[in-house]
N, C-alpha and C positions, 0 to 999 in steps of 0.2 A: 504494500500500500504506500502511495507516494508521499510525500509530508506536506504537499498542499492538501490533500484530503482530512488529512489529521490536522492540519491547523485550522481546516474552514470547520470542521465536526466541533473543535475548540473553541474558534472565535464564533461560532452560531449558539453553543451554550452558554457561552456569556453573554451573546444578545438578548438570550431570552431571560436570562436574569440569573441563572446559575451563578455560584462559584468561583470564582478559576481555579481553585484547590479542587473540588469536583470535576470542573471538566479536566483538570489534569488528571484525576482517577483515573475518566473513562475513555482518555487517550492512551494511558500505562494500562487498561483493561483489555483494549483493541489488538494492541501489541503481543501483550501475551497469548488472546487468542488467537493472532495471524501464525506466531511461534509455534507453539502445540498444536495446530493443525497441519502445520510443513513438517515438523517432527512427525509427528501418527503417520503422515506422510509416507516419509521417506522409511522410517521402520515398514511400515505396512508393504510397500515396493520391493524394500529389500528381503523384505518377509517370503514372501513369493516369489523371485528373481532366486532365490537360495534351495527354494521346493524344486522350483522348473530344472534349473542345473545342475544341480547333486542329486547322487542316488543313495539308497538306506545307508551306504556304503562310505561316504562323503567323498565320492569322486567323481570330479567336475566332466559333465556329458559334453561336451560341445557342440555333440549331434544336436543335442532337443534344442536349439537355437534354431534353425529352420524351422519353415510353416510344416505341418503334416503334408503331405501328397494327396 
């Protein structure tokens, strides 16, 4: 998320009359969730990427990298 979105999300809850110690919360809120969902992410990616290439065995197929036929 670019830091023009995060600064108008910020300067729009102080227009409405918020804070700016609150809108700073819920700019460090937004943050944290953009982080932990790239995290689950890339766990989850690498989760699967680990299944597909290795066998019970733990040795890397390179075959199963091509589409089926």
């Amino acid at each position: 998320m670019s830091q023009l979105v995060q600064d108008s999300v910020r300067t729009g809850q102080i227009l409405a009359g918020n804070s700016p110690f609150n809108a700073a919360k819920y700019q460090i809120m937004i943050m944290f969730m953009i982080t932990a969902g790239t995290g689950f992410a890339i766990l989850l990616s690498s989760w699967f990427a680990a299944r597909r290439l290795f066998d019970e065995r733990q040795r890397l197929r390179l075959e199963r990298l091509r589409p089926p036929d």
